[in-house]
N, CA, C and O atoms as CSV, one atom per row, in Angstrom:
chain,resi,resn,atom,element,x,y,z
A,1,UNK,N,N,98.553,93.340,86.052
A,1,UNK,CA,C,98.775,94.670,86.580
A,1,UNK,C,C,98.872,94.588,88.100
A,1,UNK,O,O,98.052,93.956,88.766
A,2,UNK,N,N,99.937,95.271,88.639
A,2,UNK,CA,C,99.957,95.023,90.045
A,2,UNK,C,C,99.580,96.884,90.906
A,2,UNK,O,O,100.105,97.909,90.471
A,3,UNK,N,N,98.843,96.868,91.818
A,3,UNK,CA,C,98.849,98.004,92.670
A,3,UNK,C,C,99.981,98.324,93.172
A,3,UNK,O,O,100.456,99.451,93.033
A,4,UNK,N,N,100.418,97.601,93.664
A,4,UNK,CA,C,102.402,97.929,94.527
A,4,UNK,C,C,102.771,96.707,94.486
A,4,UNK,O,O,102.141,95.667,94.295
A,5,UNK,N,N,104.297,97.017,94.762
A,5,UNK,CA,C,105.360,96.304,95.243
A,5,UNK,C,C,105.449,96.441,96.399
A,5,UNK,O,O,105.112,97.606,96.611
A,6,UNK,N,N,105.804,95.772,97.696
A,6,UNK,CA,C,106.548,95.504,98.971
A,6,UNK,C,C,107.513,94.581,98.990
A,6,UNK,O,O,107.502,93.684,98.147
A,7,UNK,N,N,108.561,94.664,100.016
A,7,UNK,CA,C,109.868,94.198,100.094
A,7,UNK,C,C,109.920,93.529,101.454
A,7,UNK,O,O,110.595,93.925,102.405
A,8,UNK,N,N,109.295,92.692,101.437
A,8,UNK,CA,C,109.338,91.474,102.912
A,8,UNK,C,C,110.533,92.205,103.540
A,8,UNK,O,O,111.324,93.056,103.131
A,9,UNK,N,N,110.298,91.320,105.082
A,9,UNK,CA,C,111.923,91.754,105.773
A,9,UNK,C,C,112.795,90.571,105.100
A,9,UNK,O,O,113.958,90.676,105.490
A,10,UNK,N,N,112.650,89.666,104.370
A,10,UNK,CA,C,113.609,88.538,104.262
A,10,UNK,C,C,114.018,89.020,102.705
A,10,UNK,O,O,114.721,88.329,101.967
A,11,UNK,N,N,113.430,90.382,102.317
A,11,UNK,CA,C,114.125,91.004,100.730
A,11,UNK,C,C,113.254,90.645,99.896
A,11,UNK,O,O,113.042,91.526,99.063
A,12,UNK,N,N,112.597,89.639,99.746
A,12,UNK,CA,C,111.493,89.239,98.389
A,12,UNK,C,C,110.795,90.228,98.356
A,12,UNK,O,O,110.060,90.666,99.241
A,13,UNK,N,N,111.059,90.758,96.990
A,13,UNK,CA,C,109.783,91.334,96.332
A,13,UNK,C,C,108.178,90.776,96.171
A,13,UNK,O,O,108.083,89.623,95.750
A,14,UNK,N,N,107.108,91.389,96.426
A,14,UNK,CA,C,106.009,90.820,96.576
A,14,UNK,C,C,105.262,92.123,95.414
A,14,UNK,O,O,105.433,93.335,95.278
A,15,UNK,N,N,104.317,90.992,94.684
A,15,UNK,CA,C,103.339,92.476,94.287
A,15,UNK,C,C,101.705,92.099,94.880
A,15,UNK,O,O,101.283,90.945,94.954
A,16,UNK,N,N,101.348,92.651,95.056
A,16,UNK,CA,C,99.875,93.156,95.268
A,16,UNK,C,C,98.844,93.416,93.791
A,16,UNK,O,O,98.731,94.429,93.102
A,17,UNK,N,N,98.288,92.273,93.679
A,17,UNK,CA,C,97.549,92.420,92.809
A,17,UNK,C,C,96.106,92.688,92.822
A,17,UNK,O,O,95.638,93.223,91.817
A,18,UNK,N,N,95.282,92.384,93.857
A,18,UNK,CA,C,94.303,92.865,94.509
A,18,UNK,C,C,94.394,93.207,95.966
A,18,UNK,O,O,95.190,92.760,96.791
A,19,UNK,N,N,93.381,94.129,96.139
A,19,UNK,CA,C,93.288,94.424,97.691
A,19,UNK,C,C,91.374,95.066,97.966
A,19,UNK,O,O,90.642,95.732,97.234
A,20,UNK,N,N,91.216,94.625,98.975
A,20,UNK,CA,C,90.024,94.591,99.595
A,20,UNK,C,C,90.048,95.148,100.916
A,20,UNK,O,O,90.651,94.453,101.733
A,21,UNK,N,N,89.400,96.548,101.476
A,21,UNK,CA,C,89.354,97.168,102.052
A,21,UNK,C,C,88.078,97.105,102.864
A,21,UNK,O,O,87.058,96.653,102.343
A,22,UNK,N,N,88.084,97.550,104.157
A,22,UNK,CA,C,86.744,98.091,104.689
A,22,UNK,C,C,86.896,98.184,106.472
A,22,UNK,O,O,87.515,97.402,107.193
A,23,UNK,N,N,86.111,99.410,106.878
A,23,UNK,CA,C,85.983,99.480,107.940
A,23,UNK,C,C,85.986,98.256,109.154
A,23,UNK,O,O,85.454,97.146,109.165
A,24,UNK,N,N,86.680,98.847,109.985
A,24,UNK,CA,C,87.127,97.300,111.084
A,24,UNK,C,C,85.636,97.469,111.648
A,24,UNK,O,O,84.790,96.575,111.625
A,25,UNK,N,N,85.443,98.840,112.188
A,25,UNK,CA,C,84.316,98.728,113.380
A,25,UNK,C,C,82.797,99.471,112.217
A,25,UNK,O,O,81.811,99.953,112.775
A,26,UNK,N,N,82.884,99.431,110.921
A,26,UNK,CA,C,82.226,100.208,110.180
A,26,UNK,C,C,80.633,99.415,110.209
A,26,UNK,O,O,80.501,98.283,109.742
A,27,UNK,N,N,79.444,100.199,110.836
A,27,UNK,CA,C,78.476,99.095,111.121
A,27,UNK,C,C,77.848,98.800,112.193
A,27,UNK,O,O,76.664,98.475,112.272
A,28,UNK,N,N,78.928,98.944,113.401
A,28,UNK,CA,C,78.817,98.327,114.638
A,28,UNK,C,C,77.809,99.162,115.611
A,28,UNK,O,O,78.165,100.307,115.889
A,29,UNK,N,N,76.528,98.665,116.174
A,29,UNK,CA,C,75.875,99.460,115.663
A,29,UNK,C,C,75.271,99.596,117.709
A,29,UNK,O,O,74.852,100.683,118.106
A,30,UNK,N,N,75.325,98.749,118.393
A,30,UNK,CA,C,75.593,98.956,119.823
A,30,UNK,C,C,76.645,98.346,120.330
A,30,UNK,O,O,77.255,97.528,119.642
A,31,UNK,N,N,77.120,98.704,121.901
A,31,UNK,CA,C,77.530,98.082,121.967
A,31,UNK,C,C,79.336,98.731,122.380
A,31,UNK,O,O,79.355,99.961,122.431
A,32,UNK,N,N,80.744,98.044,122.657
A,32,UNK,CA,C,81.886,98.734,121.982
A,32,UNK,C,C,82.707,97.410,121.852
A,32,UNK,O,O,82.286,96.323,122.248
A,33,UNK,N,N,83.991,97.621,121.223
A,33,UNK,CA,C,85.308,96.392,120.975
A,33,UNK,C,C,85.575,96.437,122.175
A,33,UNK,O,O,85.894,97.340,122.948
A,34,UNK,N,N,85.326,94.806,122.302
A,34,UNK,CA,C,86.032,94.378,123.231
A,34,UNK,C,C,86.821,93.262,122.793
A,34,UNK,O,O,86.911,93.195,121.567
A,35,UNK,N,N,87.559,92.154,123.590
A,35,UNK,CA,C,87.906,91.256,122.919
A,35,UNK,C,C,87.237,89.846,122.122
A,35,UNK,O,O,87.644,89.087,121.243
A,36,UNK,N,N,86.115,89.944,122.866
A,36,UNK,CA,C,85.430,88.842,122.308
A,36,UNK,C,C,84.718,89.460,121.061
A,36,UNK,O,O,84.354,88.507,120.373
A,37,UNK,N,N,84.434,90.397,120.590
A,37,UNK,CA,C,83.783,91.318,119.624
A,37,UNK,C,C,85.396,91.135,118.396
A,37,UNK,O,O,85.285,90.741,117.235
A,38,UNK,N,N,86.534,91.470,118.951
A,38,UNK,CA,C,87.363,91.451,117.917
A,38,UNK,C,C,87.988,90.140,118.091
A,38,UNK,O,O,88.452,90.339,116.968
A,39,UNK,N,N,88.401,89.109,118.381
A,39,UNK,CA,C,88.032,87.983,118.170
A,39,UNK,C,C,87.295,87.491,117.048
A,39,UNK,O,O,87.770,86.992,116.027
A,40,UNK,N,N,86.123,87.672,117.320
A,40,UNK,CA,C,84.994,87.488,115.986
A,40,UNK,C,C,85.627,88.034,114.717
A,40,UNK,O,O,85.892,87.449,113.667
A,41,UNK,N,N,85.787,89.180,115.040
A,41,UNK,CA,C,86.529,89.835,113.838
A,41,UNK,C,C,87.290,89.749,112.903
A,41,UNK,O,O,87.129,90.040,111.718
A,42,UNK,N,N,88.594,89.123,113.728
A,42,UNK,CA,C,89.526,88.654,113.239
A,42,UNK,C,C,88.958,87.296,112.655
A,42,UNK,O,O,88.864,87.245,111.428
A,43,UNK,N,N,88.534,86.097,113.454
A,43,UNK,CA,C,87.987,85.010,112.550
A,43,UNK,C,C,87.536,84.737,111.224
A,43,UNK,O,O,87.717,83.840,110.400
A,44,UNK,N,N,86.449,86.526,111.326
A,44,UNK,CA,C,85.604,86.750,110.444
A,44,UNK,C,C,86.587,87.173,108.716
A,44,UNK,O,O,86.293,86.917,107.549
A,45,UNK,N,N,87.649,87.815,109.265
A,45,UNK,CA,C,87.682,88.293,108.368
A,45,UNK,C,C,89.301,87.003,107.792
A,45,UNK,O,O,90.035,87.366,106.874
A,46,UNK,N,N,89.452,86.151,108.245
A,46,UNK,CA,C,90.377,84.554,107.830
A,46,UNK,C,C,89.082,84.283,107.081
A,46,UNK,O,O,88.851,84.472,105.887
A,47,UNK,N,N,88.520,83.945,107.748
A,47,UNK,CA,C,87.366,83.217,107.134
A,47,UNK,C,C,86.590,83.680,105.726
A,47,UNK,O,O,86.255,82.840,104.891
A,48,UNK,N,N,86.355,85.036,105.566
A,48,UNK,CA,C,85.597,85.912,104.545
A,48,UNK,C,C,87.800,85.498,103.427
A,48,UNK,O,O,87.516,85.291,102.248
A,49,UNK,N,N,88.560,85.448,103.518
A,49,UNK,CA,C,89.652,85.133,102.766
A,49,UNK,C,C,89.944,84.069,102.512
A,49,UNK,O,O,90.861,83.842,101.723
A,50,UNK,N,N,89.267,83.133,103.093
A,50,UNK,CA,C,89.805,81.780,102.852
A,50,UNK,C,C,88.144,81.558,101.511
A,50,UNK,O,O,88.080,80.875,100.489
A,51,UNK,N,N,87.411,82.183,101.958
A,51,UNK,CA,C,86.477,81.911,101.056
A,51,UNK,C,C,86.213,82.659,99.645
A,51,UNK,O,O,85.612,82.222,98.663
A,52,UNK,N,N,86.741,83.721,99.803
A,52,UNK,CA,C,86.861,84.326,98.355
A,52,UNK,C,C,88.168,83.948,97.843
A,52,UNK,O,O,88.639,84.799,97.090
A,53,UNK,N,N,88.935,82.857,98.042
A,53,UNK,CA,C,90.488,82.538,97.477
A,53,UNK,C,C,90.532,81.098,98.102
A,53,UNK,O,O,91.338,80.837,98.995
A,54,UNK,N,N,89.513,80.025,97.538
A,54,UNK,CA,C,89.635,79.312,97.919
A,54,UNK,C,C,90.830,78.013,97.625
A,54,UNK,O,O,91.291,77.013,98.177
A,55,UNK,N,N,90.966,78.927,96.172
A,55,UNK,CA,C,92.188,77.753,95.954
A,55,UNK,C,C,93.525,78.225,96.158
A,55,UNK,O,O,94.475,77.593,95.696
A,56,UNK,N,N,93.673,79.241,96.787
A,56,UNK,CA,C,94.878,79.858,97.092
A,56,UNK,C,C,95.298,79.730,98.488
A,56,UNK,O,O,94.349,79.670,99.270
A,57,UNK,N,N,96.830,79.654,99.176
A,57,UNK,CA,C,96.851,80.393,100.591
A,57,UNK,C,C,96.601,80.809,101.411
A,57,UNK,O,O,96.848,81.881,100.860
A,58,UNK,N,N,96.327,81.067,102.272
A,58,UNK,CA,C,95.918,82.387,103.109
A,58,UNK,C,C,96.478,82.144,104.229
A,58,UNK,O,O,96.414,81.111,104.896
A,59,UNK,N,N,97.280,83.530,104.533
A,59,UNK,CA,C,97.534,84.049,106.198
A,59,UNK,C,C,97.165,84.696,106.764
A,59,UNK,O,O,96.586,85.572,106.121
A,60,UNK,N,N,97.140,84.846,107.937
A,60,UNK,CA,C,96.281,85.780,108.471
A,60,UNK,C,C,97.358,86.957,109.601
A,60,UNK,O,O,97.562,86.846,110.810
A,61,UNK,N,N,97.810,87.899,108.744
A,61,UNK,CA,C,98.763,88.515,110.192
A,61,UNK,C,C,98.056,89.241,111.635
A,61,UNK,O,O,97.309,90.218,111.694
A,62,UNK,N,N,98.617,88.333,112.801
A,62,UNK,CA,C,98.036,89.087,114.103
A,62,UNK,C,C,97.789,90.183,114.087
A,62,UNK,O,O,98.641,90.877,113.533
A,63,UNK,N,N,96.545,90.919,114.659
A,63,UNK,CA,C,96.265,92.386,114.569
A,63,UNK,C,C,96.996,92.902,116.115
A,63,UNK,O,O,96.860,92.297,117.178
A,64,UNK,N,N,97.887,94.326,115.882
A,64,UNK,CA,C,98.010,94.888,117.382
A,64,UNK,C,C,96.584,95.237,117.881
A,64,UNK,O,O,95.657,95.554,117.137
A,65,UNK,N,N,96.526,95.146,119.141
A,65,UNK,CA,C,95.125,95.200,119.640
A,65,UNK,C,C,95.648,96.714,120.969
A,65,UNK,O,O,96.693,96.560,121.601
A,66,UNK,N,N,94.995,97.702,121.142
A,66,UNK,CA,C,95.115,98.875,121.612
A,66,UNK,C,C,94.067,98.814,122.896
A,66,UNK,O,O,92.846,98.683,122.809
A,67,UNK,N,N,94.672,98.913,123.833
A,67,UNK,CA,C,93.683,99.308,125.469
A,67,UNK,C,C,93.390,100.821,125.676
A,67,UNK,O,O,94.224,101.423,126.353
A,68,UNK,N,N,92.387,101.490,125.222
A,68,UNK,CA,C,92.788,103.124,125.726
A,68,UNK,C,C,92.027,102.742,127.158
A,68,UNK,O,O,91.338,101.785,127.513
A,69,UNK,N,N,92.451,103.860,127.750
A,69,UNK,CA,C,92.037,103.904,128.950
A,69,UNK,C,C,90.676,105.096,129.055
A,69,UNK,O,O,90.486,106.310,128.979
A,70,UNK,N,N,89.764,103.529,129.328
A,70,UNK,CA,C,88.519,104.360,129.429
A,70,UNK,C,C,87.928,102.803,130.294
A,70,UNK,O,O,88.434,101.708,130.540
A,71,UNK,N,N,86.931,103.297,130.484
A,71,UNK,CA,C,86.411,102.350,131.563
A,71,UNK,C,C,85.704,101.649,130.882
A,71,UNK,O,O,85.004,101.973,129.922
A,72,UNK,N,N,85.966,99.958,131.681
A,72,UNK,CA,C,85.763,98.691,131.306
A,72,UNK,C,C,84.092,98.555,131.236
A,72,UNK,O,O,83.503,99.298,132.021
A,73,UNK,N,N,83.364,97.805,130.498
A,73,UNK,CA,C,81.648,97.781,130.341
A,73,UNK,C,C,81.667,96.934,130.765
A,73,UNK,O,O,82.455,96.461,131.584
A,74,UNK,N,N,80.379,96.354,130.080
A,74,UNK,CA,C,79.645,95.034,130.969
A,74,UNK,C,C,81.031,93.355,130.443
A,74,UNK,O,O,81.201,92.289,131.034
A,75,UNK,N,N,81.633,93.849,129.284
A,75,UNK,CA,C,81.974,92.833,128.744
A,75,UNK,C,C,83.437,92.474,128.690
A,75,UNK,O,O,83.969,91.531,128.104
A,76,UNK,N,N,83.935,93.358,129.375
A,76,UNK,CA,C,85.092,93.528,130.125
A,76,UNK,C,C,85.834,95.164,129.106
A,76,UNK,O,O,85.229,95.854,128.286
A,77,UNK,N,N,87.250,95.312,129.587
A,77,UNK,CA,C,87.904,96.730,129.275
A,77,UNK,C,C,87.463,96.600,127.669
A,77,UNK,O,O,87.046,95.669,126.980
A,78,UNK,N,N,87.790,98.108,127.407
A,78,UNK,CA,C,87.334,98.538,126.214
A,78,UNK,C,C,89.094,98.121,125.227
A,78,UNK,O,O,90.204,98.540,125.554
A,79,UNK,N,N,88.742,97.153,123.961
A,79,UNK,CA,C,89.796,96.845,122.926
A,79,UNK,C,C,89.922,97.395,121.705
A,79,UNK,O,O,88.858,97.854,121.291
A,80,UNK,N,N,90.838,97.512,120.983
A,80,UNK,CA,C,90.374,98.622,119.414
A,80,UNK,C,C,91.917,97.565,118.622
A,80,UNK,O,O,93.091,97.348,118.922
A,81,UNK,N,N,91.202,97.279,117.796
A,81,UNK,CA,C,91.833,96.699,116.513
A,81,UNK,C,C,92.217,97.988,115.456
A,81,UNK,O,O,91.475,98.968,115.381
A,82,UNK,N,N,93.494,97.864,114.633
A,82,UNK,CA,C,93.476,98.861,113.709
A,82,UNK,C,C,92.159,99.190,112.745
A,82,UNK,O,O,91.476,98.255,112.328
A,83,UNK,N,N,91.813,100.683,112.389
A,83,UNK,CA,C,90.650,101.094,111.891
A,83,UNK,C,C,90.407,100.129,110.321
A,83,UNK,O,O,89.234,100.021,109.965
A,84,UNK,N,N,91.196,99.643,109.673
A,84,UNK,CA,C,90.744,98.940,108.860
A,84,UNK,C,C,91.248,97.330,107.997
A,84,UNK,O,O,92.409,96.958,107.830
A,85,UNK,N,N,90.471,96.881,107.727
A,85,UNK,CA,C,90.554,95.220,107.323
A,85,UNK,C,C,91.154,95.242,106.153
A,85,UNK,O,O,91.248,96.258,105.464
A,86,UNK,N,N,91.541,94.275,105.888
A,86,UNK,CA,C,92.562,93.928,104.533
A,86,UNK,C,C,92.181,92.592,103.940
A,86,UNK,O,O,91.585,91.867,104.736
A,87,UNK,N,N,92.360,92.138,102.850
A,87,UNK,CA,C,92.561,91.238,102.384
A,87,UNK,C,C,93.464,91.681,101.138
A,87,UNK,O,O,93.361,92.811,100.661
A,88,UNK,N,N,94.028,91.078,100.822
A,88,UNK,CA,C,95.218,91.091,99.418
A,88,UNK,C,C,95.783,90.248,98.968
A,88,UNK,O,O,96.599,89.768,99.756
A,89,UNK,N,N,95.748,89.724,97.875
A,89,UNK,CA,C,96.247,88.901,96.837
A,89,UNK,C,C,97.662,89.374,96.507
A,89,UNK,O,O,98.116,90.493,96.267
A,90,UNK,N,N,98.203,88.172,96.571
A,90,UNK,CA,C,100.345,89.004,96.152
A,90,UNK,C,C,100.817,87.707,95.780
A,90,UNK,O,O,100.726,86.568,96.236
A,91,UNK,N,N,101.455,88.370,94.614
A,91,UNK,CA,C,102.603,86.868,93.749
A,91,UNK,C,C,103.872,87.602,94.182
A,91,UNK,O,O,104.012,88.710,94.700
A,92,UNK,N,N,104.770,86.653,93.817
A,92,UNK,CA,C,106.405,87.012,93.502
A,92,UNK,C,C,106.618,86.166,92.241
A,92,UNK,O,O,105.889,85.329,91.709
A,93,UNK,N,N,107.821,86.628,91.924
A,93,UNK,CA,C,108.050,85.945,90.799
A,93,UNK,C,C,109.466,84.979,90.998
A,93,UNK,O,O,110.447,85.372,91.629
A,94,UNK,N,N,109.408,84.207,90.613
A,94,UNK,CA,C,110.352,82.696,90.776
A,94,UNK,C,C,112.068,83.870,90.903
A,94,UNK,O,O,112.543,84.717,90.146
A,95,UNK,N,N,112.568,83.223,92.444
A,95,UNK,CA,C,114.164,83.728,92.785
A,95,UNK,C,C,115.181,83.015,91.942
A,95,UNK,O,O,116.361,83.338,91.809
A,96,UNK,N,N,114.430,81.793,91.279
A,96,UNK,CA,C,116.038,81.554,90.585
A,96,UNK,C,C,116.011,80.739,89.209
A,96,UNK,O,O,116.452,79.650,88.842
A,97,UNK,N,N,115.209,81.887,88.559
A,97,UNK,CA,C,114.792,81.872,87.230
A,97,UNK,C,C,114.230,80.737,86.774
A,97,UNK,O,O,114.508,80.574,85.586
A,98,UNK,N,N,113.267,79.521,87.413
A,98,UNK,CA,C,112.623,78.511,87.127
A,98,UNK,C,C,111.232,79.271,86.567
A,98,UNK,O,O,111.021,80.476,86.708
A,99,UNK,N,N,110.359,78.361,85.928
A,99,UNK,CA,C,109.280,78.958,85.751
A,99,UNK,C,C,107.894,78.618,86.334
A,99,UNK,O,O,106.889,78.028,85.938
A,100,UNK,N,N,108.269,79.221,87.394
A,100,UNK,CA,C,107.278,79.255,88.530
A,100,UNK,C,C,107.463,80.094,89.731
A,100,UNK,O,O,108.481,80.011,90.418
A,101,UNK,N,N,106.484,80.906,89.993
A,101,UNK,CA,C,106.519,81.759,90.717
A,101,UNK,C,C,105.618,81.402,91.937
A,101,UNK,O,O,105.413,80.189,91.944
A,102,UNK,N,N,104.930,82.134,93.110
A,102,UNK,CA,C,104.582,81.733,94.380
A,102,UNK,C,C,103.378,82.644,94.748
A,102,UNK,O,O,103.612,83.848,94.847
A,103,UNK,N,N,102.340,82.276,94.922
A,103,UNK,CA,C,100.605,83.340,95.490
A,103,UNK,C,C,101.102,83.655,96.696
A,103,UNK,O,O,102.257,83.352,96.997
A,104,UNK,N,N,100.208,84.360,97.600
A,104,UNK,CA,C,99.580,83.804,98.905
A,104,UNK,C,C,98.846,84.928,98.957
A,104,UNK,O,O,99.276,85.963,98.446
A,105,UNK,N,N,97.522,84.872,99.642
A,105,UNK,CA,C,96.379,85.606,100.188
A,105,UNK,C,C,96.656,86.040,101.565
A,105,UNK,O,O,97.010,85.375,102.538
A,106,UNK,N,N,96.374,87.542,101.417
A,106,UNK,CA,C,96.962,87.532,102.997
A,106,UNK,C,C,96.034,88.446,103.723
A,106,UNK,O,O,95.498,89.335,103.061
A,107,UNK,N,N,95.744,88.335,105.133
A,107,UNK,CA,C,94.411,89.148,105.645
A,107,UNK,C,C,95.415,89.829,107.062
A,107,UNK,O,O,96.243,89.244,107.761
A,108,UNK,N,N,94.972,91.168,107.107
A,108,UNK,CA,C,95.876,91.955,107.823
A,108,UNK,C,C,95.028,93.195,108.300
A,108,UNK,O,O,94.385,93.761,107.416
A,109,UNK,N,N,94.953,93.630,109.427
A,109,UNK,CA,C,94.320,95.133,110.221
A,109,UNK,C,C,95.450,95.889,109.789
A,109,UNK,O,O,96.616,95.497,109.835
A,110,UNK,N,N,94.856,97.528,109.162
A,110,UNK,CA,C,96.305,98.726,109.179
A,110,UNK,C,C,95.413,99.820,109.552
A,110,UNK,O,O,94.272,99.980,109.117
A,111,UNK,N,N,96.262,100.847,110.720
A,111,UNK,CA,C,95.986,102.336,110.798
A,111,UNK,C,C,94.952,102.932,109.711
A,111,UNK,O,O,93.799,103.238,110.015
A,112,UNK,N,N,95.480,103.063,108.421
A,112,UNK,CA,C,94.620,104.066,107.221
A,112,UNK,C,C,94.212,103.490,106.513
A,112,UNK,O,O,94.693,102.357,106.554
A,113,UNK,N,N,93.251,103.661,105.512
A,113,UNK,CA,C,92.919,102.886,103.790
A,113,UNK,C,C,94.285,103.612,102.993
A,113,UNK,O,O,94.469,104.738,102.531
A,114,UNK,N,N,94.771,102.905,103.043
A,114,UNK,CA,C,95.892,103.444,101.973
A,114,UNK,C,C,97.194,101.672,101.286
A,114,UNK,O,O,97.633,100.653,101.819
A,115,UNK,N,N,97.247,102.177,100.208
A,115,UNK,CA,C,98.041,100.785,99.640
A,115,UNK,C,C,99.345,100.407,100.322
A,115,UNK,O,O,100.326,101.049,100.699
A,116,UNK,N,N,99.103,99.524,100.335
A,116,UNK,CA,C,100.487,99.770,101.419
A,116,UNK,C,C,101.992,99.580,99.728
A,116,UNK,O,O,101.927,99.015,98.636
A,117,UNK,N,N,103.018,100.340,100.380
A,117,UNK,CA,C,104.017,99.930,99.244
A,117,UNK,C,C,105.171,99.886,99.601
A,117,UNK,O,O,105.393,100.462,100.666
A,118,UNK,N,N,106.169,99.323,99.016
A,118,UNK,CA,C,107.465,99.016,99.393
A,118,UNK,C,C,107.612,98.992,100.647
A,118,UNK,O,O,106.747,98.608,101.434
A,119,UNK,N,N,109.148,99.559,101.060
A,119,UNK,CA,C,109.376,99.222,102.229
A,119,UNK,C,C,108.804,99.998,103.335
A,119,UNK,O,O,109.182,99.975,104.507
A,120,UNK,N,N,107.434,100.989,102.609
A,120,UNK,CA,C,106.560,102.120,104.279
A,120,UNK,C,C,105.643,101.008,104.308
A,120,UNK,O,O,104.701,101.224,105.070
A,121,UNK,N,N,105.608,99.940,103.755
A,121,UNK,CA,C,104.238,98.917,103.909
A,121,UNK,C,C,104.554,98.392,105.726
A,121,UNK,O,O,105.704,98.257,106.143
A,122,UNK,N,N,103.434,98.177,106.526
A,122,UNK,CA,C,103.361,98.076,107.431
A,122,UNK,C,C,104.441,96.944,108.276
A,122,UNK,O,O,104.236,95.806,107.855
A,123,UNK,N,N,105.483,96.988,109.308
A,123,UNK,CA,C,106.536,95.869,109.287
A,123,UNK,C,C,105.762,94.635,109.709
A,123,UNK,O,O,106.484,93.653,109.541
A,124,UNK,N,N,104.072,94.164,110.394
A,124,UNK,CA,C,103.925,92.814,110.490
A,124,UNK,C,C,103.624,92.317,109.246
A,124,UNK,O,O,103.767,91.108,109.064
A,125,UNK,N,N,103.068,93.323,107.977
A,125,UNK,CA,C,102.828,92.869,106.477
A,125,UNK,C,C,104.139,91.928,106.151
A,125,UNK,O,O,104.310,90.791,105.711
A,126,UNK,N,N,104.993,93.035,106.613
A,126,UNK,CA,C,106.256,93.051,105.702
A,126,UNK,C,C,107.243,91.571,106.285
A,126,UNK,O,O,108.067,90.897,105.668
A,127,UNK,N,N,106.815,91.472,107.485
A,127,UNK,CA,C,107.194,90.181,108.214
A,127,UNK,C,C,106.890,89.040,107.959
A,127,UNK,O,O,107.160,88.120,108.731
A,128,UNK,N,N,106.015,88.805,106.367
A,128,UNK,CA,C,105.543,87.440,106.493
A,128,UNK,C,C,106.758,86.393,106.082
A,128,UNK,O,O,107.651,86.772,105.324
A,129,UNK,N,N,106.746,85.557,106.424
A,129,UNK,CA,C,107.664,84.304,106.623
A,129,UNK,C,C,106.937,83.707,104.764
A,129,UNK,O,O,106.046,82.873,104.600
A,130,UNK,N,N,107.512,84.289,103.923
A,130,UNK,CA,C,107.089,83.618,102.587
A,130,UNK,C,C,107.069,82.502,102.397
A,130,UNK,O,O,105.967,81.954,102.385
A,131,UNK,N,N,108.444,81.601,102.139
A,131,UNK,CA,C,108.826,80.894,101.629
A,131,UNK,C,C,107.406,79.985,102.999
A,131,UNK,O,O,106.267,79.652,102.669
A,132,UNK,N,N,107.757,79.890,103.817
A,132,UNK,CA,C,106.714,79.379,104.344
A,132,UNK,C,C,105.211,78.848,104.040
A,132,UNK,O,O,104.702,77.727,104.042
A,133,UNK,N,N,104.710,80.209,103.769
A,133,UNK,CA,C,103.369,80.180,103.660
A,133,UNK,C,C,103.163,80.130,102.353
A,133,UNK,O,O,102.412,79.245,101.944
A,134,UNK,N,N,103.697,80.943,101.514
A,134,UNK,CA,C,103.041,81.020,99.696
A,134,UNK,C,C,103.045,79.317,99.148
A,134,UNK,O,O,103.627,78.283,99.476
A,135,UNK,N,N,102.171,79.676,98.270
A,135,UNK,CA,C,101.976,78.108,97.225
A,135,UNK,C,C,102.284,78.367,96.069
A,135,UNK,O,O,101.899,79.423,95.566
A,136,UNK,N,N,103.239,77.250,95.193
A,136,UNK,CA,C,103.931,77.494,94.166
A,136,UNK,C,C,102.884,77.456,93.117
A,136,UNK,O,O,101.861,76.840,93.418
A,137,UNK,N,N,102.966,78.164,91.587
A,137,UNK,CA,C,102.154,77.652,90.571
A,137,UNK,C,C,103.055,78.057,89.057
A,137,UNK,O,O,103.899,78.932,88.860
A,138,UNK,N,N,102.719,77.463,88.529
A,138,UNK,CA,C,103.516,77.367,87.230
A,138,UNK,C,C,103.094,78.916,86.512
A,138,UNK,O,O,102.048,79.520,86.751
A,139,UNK,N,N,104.091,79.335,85.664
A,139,UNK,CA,C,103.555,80.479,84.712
A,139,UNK,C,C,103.324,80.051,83.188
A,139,UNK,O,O,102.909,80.873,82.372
C-alpha cells in the first residue's frame, strides 16, 4: 500500500510507502536555531534514517535554512530550518519491464505535516537524482 505517488523532475514515478514526521524545533527547550543547533539537526536526523533503514539507501535532501531578521545571540544570528522533519521510504517500479524495481530512504525538512504528492510534492524532494542514489532489489 502506498501513501502517494510523486513525479521526480527527471519523470519517475516514486511511491511513498512510509513516512515519519515530527517537529524540527518540537522540544527545544532553551536557547534559539542557530546554525550550529541545526547542523546537529540535520546530522541527527541522516543519522536517526540511516538507522531505522539500515539495509536500505538513504539521502539526505539539503534543508533551505531562513535568516529572519531579528537580532543575533550569544551564538551567532538567529537560523530556522523548515518547521518539520521527514523521513520516507519510496520504491519505483522497474522502467523497462525487468523484474526489479529500486528503494531509497530519503530524509528531507518541509513547511507543513502534510504528504507530500505528485507533482505539489516539494521541488528539492522532487529533485532527487534517482537513478543515482536508489538501490536495486528483485520483486
Amino acid at each position: 500500500m502506498s501513501l502517494s505517488h510523486i513525479v521526480l523532475s527527471s519523470g519517475r514515478r516514486v511511491r511513498l510507502t512510509e513516512l515519519r514526521m515530527s517537529s524540527t524545533y518540537g522540544g527545544m527547550l532553551e536557547g534559539y536555531p542557530h546554525q550550529r543547533v541545526n547542523d546537529r539537526k540535520i546530522d541527527w536526523l541522516r543519522r536517526k534514517a540511516e538507522r531505522a533503514y539500515s539495509s536500505m539507501a538513504v539521502h539526505l535532501v539539503p534543508p533551505g535554512r531562513a535568516y529572519p531578521d531579528q537580532p543575533a545571540g550569544r551564538s551567532g544570528p538567529v537560523e530556522l530550518l523548515p518547521a518539520v522533519m521527514c523521513v520516507g521510504a519510496f520504491d519505483s517500479a522497474p522502467l523497462d519491464g525487468a523484474m526489479d524495481g529500486s528503494a531509497l530512504v530519503v530524509a528531507w525538512f518541509q513547511a507543513e505535516a502534510r504528504v507530500p504528492v505528485g507533482e505539489d510534492a516539494d521541488p528539492a524532494l522532487r529533485g532527487i537524482r534517482w537513478e543515482e542514489r536508489a538501490r536495486d532489489y528483485e520483486l
